[in-house]
C-alpha positions in Angstrom: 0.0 0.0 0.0 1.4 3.2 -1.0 -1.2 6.0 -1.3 -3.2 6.9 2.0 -7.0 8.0 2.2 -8.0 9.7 5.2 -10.7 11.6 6.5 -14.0 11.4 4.7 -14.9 9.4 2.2 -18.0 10.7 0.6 -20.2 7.5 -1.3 -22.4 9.0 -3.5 -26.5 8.1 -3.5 -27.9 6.1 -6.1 -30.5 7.4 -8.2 -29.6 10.9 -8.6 -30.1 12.8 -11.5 -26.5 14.4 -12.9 -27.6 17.9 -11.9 -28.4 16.6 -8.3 -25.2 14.6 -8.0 -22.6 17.2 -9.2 -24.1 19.9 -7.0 -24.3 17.3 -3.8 -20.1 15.9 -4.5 -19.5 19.3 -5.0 -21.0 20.8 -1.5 -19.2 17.7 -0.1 -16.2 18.8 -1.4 -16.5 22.1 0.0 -17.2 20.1 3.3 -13.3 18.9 2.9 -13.7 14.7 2.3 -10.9 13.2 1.3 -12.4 11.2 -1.2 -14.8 10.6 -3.4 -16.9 6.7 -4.5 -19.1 6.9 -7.5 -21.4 3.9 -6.7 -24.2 3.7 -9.1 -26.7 0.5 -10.5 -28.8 2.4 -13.2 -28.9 -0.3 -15.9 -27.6 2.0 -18.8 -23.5 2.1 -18.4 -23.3 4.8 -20.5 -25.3 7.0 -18.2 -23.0 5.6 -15.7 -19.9 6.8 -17.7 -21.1 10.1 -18.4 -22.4 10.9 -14.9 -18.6 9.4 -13.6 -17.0 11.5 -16.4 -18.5 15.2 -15.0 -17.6 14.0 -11.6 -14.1 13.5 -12.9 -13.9 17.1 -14.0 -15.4 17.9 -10.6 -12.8 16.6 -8.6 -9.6 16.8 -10.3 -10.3 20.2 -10.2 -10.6 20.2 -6.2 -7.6 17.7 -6.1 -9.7 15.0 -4.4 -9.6 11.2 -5.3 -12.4 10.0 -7.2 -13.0 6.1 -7.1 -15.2 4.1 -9.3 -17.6 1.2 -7.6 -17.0 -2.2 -8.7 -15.3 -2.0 -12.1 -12.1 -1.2 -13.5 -13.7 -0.9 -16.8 -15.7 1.8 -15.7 -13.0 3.5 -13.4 -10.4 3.6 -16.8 -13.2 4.4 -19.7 -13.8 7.8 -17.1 -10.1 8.4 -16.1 -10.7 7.7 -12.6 -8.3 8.2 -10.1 -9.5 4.4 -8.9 -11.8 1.2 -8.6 -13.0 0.1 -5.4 -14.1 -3.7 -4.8 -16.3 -6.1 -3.6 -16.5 -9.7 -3.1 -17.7 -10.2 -6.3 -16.3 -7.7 -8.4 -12.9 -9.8 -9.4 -9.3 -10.4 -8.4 -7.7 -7.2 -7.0 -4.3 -8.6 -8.3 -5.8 -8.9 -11.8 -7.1 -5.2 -11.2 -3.9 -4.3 -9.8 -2.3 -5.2 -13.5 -5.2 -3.2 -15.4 -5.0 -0.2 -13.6 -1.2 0.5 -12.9 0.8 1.6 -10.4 -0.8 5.2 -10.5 -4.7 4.2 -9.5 -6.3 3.4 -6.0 -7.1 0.2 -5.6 -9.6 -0.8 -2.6 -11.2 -3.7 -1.5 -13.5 -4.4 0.8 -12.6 -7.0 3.5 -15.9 -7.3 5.8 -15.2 -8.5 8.6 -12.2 -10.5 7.4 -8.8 -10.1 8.7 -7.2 -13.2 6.8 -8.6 -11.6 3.9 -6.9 -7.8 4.1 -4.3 -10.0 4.7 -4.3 -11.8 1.0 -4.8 -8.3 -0.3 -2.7 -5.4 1.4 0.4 -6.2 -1.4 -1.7 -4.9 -4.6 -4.7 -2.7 -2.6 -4.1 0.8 -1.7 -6.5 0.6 1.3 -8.7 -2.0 2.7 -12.2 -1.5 4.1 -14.1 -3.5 7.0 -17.4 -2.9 7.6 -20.7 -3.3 8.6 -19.5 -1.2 11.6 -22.4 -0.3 13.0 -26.0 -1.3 11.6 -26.5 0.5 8.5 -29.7 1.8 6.4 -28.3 0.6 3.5 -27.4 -2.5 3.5 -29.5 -3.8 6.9 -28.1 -7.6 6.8 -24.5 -7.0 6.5 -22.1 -8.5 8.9 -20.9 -6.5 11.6 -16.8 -5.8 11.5 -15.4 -5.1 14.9 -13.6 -2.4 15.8 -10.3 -4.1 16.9 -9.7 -5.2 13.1 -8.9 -1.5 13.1 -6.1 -1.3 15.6 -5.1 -5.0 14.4 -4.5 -2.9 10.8 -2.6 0.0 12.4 -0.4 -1.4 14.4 0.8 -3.1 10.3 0.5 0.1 9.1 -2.5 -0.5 6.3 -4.8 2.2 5.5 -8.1 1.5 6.3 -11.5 2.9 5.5 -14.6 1.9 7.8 -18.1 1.7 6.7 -21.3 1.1 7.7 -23.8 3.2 10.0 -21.2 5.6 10.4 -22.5 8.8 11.7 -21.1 12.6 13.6 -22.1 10.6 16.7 -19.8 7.6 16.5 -17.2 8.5 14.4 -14.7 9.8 16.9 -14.6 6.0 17.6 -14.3 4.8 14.8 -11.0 7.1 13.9 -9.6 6.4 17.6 -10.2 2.6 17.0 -7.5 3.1 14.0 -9.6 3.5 11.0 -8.3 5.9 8.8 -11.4 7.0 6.8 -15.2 6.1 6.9 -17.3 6.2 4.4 -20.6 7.5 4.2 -23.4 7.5 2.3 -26.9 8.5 4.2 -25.3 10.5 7.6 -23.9 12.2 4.4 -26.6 12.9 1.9 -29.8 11.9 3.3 -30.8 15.2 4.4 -29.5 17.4 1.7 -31.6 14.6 -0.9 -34.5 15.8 0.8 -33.7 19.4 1.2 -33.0 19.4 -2.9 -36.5 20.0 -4.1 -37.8 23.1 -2.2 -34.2 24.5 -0.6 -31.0 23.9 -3.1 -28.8 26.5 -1.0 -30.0 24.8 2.3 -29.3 21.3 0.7 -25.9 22.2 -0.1 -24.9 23.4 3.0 -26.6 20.5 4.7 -24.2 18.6 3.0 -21.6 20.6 3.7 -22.2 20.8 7.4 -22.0 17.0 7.6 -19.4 16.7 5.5 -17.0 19.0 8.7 -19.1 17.0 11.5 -17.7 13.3 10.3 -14.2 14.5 9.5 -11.5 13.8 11.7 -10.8 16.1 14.9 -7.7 17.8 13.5 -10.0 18.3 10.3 -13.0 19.6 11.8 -13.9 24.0 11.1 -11.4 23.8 8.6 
């Protein structure tokens, strides 16, 4: 593992129009993440290409890491900074090939130690996670907190996920994590905002954005 994520690490909503998503990454940039997931399943992959593509633009411009969800394809056709997967989204080590030394590469570990451990030579980071129950995916497994520490103390990066919220964070960052991810603590409000109060949305998002960072992070 050579290049560190830290902080947070925005995952975007699915089902937003491209209007809805640029303005809500780009509020959340303004918020200071530290990076960026574009995790979409509309059934057309050229909309998912174009909407990755404008959120390329987007965050080169603002210097944050922009990862593509589940395909490599996907992450390269955009010009990505990176591919993020699952369990079922193919062998990191084969990714690892496609994208070069000059990509992110994460994968998600659950609540698997032995298997960060088969992947910390080619990934870039390695998440656990259900942490804490989560709104979006109820039934997944829950992933201590000690796998965290366990990580540190062999100096991977790691990225938490999973019910992640302002309130439980601090925890999650002192257990050794060095990122969590976030989806509805993030966005949920803002979505909802969007209609009637676009300003308020953004700074919704925003807000939330400072309240999950880390403490040396937070006001800035």
């Amino acid at each position: 593992m050579h290049r560190r994520l830290s902080g947070v690490y925005a995952i975007t909503p699915d089902g937003l129009d491209t209007e809805s998503l640029l303005a809500l990454a780009s509020a959340a940039i303004e918020g200071g993440i530290g990076a960026l997931q574009y995790r979409s399943k509309h059934p057309d992959p050229r909309y998912r290409l174009g909407q990755l593509s404008a959120l390329v633009t987007l965050c080169r411009a603002a210097s944050v890491p922009l990862i593509a969800n589940d395909s490599v394809e996907l992450a390269l056709d955009a010009g990505a900074d990176g591919v993020h997967l699952g369990r079922d989204d193919g062998d990191p080590a084969q990714a690892r090939a496609r994208l070069g030394a000059g990509r992110l590469l994460g994968v998600s570990c659950y609540d698997r130690f032995e298997l960060a451990l088969r992947h910390a030579g080619v990934a870039d980071y390695v998440a656990f996670g259900s942490v804490f129950p989560s709104p979006t995916k109820p039934d997944a497994v829950r992933a201590p907190l000690t796998l965290f520490t366990r990580a540190r103390l062999r100096g991977w990066n790691t990225v938490a996920i999973g019910g992640i919220t302002a309130d439980n964070a601090a925890s999650v960052y002192t257990a050794g994590a060095d990122a969590v991810a976030v989806i509805s603590a993030l966005f949920d409000t803002g979505i909802t905002l969007w209609p009637t109060d676009r300003d308020a949305a953004r700074r919704t998002v925003s807000d939330a954005a400072r309240g999950l960072a880390t403490p040396d992070r937070q006001g800035r």
